[in-house]
Structure formats: structure tokens, C-alpha cells
C-alpha positions as CSV (number, residue, x, y, z in Angstrom):
1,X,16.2,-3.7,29.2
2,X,12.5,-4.6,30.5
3,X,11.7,-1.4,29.0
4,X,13.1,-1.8,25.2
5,X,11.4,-5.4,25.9
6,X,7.9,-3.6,26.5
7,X,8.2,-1.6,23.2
8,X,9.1,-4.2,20.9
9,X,6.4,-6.5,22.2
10,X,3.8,-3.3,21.4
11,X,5.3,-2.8,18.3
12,X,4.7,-6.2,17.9
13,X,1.2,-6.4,18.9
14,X,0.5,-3.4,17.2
15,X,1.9,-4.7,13.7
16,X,0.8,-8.0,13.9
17,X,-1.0,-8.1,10.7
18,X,1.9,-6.5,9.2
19,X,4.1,-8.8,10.6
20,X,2.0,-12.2,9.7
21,X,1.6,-10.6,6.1
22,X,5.4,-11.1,5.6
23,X,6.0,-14.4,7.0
24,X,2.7,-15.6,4.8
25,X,4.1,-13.2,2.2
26,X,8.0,-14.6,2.6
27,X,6.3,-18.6,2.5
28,X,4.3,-17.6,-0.7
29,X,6.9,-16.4,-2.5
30,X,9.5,-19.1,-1.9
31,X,6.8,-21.4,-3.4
32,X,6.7,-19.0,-6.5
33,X,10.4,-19.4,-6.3
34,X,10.5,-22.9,-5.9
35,X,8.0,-23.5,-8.8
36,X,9.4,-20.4,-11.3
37,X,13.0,-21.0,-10.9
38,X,13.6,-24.6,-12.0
39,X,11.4,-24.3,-14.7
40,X,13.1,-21.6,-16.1
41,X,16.7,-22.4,-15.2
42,X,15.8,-26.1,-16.2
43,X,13.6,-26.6,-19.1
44,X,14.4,-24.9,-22.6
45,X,10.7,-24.5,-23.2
46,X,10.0,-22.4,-20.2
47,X,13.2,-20.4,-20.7
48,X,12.1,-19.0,-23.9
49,X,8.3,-18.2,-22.3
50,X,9.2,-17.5,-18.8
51,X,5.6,-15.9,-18.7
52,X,3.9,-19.2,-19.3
53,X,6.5,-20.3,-16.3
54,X,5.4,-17.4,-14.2
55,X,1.6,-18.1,-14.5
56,X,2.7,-21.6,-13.4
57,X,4.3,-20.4,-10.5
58,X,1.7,-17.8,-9.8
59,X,-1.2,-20.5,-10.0
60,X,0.5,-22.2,-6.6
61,X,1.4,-19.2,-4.7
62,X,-2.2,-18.0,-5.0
63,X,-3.5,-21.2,-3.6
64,X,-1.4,-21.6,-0.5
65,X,-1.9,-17.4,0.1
66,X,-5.1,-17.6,0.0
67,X,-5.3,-19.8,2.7
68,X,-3.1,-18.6,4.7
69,X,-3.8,-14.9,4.3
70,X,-6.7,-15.7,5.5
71,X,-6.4,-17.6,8.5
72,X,-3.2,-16.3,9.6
73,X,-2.6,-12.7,8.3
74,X,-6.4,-10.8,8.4
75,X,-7.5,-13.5,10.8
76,X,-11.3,-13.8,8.7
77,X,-13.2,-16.4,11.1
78,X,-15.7,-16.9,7.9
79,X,-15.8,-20.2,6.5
80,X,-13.6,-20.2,3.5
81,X,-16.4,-19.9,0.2
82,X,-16.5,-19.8,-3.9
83,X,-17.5,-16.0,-3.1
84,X,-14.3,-15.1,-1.0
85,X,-11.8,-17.3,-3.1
86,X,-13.2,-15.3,-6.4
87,X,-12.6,-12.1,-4.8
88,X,-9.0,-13.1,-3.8
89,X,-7.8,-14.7,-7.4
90,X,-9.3,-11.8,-9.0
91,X,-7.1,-9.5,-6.8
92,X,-4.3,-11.3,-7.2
93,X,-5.2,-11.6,-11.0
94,X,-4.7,-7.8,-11.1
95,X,-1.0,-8.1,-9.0
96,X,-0.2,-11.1,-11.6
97,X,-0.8,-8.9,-15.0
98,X,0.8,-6.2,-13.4
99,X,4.1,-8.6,-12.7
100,X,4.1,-9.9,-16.3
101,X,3.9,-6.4,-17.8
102,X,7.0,-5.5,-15.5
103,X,8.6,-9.1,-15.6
104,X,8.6,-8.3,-20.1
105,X,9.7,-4.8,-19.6
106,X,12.7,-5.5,-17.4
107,X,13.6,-8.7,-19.5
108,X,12.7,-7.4,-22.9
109,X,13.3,-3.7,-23.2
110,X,16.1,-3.6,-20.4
111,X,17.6,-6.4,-20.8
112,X,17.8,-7.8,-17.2
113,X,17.9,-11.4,-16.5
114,X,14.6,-13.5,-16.0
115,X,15.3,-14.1,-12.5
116,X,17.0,-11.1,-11.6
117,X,13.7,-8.8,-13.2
118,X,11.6,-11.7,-10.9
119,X,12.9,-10.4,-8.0
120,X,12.8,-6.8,-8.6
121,X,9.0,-7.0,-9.5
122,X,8.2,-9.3,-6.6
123,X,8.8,-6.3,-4.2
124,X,6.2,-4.5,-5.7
125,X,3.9,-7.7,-6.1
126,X,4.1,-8.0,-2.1
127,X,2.8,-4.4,-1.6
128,X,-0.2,-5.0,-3.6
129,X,-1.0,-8.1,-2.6
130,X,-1.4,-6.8,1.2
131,X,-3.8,-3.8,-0.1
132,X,-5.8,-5.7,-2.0
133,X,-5.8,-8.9,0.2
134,X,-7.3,-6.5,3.0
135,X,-10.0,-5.8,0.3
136,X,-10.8,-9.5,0.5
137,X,-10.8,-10.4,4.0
138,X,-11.5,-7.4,5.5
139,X,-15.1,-7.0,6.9
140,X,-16.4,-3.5,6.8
């Protein structure tokens, strides 16, 4: 037992940025959830332009991640600056055009639901977010 123990604690260690990039990653997109969904589910005007509901949602995801990504996930002991926080919207400006162009192909050429397709593209949105986050906070 002390020895299955050992392992997953090295795992542990050893993925620990991994690791922290989902719990951040899991907290950031529960507050895209909690901003996208009622809007959409809620409010006739956002459920004909779920992108204007998705930018919405997108605008305060990106400003608790980028806090948190940084302090918690890549662990960057600079002080927090216009220069870094640029860097980080524009990457996740990149993620957020590619979620709208898959949010309207799932909703308007397959015909999936709005908060169905959100989910779908979100798995993708998390992948690219950790690359290009590690762009950001990395220090090379």
C-alpha cells in the first residue's frame, strides 16, 4: 500500500502543473457556465445571439484565469503587469474566435443545441488554453 502511495504522490508531484491547470481550468469554466447559461437559457435576446452571450461569459472567465493561471498553475513570481495581461487576453482571444467559429458550426450547420455544442467546444478550449497559457507565463 505504502508503495502505490509513493507512486501516486510522484505522479503527483510530477504533474502538478497539469494537475493545478485543471482545477484552475474546471473553476474557470464553471464561471463561463455560470455566466453563459442563464443568459442563454433565460433571456430571449441572448438566445437568439448566444455569441454576444459567449463573449459575455468569455470576458469573466478570462479575468479570474488569468489570475489564477498565474499564481497557481505556472507559479510566475513576477508581479502581475499591462505587458503579461496583454499577452494572456490575446492568447485567449485566439482560443475564444476559435470557440465561436465551432460554437456556429455545431449550432448552425449541425444543428446541435447551444449548450450542448458549448460543452463539446469547451474540451478543446481547455487544451489550448494550457499551451498557450505556458506561452504567457513561462519564462524562457
Amino acid at each position: 500500500m505504502k508503495k502505490l502511495a509513493d507512486t501516486i504522490n510522484a505522479l503527483l508531484i510530477k504533474y502538478r502543473e497539469q494537475w493545478h491547470y485543471l482545477i484552475v481550468g474546471g473553476f474557470t469554466t464553471l464561471i463561463n457556465y455560470l455566466i453563459y447559461i442563464p443568459l442563454v437559457a433565460l433571456i430571449p435576446f441572448f438566445k437568439e445571439n448566444y455569441q454576444i452571450a459567449n463573449a459575455l461569459a468569455w470576458v469573466g472567465a478570462v479575468a479570474f484565469a488569468y489570475f489564477a493561471n498565474g499564481a497557481f498553475v505556472y507559479r510566475s513570481t513576477d508581479r502581475r503587469s499591462v505587458k503579461e495581461a496583454v499577452a494572456f487576453v490575446l492568447s485567449r482571444l485566439f482560443s475564444w474566435a476559435l470557440e465561436a467559429a465551432l460554437l456556429a458550426l455545431m449550432v448552425e450547420i449541425l444543428h446541435l443545441d447551444k449548450l450542448i455544442a458549448k460543452l463539446v467546444v469547451s474540451v478543446i478550449t481547455v487544451v489550448v488554453n494550457y499551451l498557450t497559457g505556458k506561452l504567457v507565463f513561462k519564462k524562457h
